[in-house]
C-alpha positions in Angstrom: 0.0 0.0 0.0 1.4 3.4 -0.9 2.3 5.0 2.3 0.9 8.8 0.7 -3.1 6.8 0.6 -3.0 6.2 4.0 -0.9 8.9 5.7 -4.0 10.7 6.9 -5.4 8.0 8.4 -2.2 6.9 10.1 -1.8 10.7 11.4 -5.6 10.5 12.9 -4.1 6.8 14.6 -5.1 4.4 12.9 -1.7 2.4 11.3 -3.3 0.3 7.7 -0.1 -1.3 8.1 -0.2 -3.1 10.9 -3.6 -4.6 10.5 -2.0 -5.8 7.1 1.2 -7.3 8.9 -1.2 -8.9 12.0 -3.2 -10.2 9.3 -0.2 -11.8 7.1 1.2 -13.3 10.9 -1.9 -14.8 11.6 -2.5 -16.7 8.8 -0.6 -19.9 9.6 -2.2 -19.6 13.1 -6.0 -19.8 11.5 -4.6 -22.4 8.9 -4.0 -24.6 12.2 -7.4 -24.8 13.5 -9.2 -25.9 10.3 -11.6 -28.8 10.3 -13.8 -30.6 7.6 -16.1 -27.9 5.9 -14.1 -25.0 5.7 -14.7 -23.3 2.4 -12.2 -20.1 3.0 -9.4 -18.3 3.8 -9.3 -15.8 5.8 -9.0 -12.5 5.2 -12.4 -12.0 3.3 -15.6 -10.3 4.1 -16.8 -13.2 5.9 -16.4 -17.1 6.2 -17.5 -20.2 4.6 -18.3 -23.4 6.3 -20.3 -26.3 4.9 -21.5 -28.5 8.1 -21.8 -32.4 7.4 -25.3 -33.1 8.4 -26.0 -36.5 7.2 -27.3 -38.6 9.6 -29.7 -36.0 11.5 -32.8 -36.2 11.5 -33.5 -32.7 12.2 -29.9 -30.4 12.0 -30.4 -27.3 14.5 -27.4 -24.5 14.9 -26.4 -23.4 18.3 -25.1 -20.4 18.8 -23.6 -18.1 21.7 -21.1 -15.4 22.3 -19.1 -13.9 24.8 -16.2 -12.1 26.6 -14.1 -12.4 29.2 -14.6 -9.3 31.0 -12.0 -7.9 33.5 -9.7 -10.6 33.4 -8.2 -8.8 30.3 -6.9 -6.2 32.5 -5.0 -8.6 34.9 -3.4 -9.7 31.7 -2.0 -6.2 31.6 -0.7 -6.2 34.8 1.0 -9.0 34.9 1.7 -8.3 31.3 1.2 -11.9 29.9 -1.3 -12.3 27.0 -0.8 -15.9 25.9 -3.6 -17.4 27.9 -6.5 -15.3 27.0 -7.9 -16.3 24.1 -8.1 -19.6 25.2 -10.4 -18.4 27.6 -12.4 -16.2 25.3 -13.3 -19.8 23.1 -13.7 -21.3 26.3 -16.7 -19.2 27.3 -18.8 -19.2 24.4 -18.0 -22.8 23.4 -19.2 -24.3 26.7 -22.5 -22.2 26.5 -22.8 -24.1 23.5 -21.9 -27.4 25.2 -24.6 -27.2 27.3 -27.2 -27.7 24.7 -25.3 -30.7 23.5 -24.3 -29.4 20.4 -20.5 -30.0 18.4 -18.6 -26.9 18.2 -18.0 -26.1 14.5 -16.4 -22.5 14.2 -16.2 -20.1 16.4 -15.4 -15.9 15.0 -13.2 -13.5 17.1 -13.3 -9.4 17.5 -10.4 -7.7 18.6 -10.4 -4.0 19.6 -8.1 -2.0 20.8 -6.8 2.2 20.8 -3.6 1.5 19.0 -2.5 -1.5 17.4 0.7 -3.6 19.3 1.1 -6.1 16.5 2.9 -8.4 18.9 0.2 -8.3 21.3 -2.1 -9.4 19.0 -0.8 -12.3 17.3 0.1 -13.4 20.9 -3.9 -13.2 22.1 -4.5 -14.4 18.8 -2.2 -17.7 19.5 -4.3 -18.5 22.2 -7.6 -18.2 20.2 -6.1 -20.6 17.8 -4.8 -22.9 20.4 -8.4 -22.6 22.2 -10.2 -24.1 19.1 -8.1 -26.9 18.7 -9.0 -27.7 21.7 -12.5 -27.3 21.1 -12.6 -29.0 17.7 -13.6 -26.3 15.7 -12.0 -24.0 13.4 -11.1 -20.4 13.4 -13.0 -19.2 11.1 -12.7 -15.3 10.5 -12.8 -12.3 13.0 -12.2 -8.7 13.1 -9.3 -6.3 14.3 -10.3 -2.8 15.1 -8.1 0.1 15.8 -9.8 3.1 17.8 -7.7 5.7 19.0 -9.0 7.3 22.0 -11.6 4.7 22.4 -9.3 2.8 25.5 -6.3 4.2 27.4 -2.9 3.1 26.1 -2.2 -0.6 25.9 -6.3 -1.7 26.6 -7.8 -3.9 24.3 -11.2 -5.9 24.3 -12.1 -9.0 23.1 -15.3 -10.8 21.9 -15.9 -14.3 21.0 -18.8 -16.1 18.8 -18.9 -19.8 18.4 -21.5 -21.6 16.3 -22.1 -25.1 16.8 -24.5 -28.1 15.4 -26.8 -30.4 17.0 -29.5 -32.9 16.1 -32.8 -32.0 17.5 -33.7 -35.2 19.5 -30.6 -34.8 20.9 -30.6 -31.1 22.4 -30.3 -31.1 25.9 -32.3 -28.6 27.5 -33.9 -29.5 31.0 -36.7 -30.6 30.3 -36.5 -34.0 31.3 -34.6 -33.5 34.7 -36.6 -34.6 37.5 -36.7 -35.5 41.4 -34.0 -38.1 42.2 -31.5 -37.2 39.7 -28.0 -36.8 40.7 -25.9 -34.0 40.1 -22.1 -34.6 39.0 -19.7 -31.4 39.3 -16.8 -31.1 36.4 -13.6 -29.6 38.3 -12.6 -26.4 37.1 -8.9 -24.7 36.6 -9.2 -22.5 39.1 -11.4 -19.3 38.7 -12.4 -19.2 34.8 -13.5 -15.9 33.8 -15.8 -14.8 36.2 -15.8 -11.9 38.9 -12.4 -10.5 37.8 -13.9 -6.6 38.9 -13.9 -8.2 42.5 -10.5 -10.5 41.9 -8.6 -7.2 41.0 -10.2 -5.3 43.5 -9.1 -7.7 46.2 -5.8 -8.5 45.2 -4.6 -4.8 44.6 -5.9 -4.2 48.2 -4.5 -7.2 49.6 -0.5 -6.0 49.2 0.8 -9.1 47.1 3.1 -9.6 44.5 2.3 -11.2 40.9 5.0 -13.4 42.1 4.1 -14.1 45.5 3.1 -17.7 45.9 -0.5 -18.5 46.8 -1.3 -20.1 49.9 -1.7 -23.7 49.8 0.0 -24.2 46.6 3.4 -23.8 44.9 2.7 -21.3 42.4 2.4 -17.8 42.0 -0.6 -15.2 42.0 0.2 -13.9 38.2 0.1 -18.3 37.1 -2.8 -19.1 39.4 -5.3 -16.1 38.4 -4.6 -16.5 35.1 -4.9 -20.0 34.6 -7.6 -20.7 31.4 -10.9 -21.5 31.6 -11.6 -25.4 30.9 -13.0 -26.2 27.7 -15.3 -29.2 28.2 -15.8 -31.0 24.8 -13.7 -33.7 25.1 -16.1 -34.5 28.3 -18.9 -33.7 26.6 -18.5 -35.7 23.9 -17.4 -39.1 25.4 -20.3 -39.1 27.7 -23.3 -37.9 24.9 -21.5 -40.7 22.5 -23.1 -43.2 25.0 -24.8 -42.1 27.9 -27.9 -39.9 28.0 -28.0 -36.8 29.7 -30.6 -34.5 31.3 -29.2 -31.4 31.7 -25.8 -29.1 31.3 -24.6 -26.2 33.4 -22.1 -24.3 32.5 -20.9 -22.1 36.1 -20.4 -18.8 34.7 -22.0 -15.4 35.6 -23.7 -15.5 38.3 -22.3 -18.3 40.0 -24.4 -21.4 41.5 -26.9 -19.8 42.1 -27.9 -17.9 38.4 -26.3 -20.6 36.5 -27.8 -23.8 37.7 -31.8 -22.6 37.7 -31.5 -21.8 34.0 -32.2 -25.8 32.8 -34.3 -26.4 36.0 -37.8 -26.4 35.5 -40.2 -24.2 38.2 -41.0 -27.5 40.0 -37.6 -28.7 40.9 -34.7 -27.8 42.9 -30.8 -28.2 43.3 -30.1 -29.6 46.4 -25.9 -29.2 46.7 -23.6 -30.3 49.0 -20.8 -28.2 50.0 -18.5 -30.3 50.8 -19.4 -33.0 47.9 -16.3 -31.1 46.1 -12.1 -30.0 46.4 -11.8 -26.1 46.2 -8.6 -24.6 44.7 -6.5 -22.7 47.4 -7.2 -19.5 45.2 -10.7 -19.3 46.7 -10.0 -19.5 50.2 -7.6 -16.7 50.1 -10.0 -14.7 48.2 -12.8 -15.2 50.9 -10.7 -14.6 53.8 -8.9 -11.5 51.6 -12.4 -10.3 50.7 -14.3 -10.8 53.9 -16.2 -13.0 52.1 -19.1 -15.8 52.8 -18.9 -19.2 51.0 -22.8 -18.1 49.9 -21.1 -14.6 48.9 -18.6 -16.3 47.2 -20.8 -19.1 45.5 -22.9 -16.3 43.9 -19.6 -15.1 42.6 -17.6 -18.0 41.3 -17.6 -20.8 40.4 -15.7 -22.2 43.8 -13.9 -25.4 41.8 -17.2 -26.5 39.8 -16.9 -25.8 36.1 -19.4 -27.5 34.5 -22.0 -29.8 36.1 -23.7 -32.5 34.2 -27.5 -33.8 35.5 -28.6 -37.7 34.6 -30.5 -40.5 36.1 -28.6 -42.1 39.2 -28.0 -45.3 36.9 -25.8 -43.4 34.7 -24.4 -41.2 36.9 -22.8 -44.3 38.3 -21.1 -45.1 35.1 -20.2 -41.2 34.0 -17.6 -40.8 37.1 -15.2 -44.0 36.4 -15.4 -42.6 33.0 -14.4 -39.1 33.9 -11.5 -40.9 36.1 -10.3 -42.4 33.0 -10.0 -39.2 31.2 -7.9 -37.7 34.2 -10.5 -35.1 34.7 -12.2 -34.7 38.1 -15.7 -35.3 38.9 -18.0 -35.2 42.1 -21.5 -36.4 42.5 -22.3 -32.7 44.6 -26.1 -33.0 44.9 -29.1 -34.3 43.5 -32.4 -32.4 42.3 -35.5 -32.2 44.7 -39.1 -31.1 44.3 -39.5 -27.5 45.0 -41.6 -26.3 47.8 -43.4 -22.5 47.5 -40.8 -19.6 46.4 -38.1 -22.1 47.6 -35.1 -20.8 45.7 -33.8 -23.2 43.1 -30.6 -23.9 44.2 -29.9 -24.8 47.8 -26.4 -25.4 49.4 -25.8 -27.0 52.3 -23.1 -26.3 54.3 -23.1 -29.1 57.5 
């Protein structure tokens, strides 16, 4: 591009360039992540994706977005960017999961005031890294450049994942009734939820990014910016052969939000407290905060990143399974009929 064409719009702050060069250095990343179906490369107006739906009887896309809020700005502090977009696929994805659909492609948006090329590909890496793990492609996405928009060094991110899923086999709810059991997924510590309070406590609490947290041999910067888990692998073995009632994804909200959204008004989550391990990370942050495990439980996700609801039959055969995959699993409750404005989850803590 001749530099004269886009001088003014350099001088106003916005550098053509290097949206061309993060572009050109991102390519092999995006060429990493493709799956069956892909029908483009990127860099045009939009992408192309063919989805095999032989077999289903009744093909239904599943769709959900995301960010991952605050935690960008720890990134910043502790200046380490490689994790993030893992994260930011890990959110919308395992909304998707929940319904019991395949990831197929998932679509990035990254904003910032002034364009760190470096930075970029970086957060981009982990993007690319996050839907391999997933299983589905990186299939286009956006890179905007606002001067004066965020102070120097900010950036945002959004995420979009589309995903595919035969209609008998959505899971929704709708079948969960009294008697079934509850199994908790562990998480990696505290996802990307309730980083305003996170930052808040830590900056008030005196301690270094490389300070070790209590209870563990690693340090604050590793620990609060460990990834969100991305559950397909889970997902997947246990739909390929077991049926399932209902998916929860603890995100916003906590327990308490998240769990009530595939419960129908006649039932209740009965959880038991100490059915689960918490990573060290949470104690310090309740005693640092002032914090009650109910305060706390409304917050985060307190160890439990995805919960899985079936018949007690199958939820005998799910945890071996989950053993076998090295990923940790609890039975933490079962669900309960509801008595009048009883909330819908209850946690006991004897």
């Amino acid at each position: 591009m001749s530099f004269s064409r886009s001088a003014a719009y350099t001088s106003a702050g916005v550098d053509i360039r290097a949206g061309n060069e993060l572009a050109s250095r991102i390519k092999t990343l995006v060429a990493s992540t493709q799956t069956h179906g892909v029908l483009s490369d990127i860099g045009g107006f939009g992408g192309l994706f063919r989805p095999d739906v032989s077999g289903m009887q009744s093909p239904v896309l599943v769709a959900g977005t995301d960010g991952i809020g605050t935690k960008l700005k720890m990134a910043s502090m502790f200046n380490r960017h490689d994790t993030v977009g893992i994260d930011l696929v890990a959110m919308s994805v395992n909304n998707c999961l929940v319904l019991g659909a395949k990831p197929l492609f998932f679509l990035d948006y990254f904003s910032c005031g002034e364009l760190n090329v470096d930075l970029a590909a970086t957060v981009v890496g982990g993007i690319a890294e996050g839907c391999k793990m997933s299983g589905c492609t990186l299939l286009s996405g956006e890179t905007a450049e606002m001067p004066g928009m965020y102070a120097n060094g900010d950036y945002d991110l959004a995420g979009f994942c589309v995903g595919l899923v035969d209609g008998p086999n959505i899971v929704d709810g709708s079948t969960i009734s009294v008697g079934d059991v509850i199994i908790g997924l562990a998480s990696s510590g505290l996802h990307s939820n309730g980083y305003s309070l996170v930052r808040k406590i830590y900056e008030e609490s005196g301690v270094k990014a490389d300070d070790i947290v209590p209870g563990t041999d690693r340090t604050f910067a590793d620990v609060l910016l460990t990834p969100t888990v991305i559950y397909a692998d889970q997902v997947k073995s246990i739909m390929r052969d077991l049926p399932l009632k209902g998916m929860v994804h603890i995100t916003g909200g906590g327990f308490y939000d998240s769990i009530p959204r595939v419960l129908s008004p006649s039932v209740c989550a009965s959880i038991r407290f100490s059915g689960w391990e918490r990573p060290a990370i949470f104690e310090w942050l309740k005693q640092q905060g002032k914090l009650s495990w109910p305060e706390m439980l409304q917050i985060f996700n307190c160890g439990i990143g995805y919960i899985m609801i079936t018949d007690r039959a199958t939820a005998d055969e799910m945890l071996p399974r989950f053993k076998s995959m090295n990923t940790e699993a609890w039975e933490i409750g079962t669900i309960v009929r509801r008595k009048d404005n009883q909330e819908q989850v209850e946690i006991s803590f004897d």
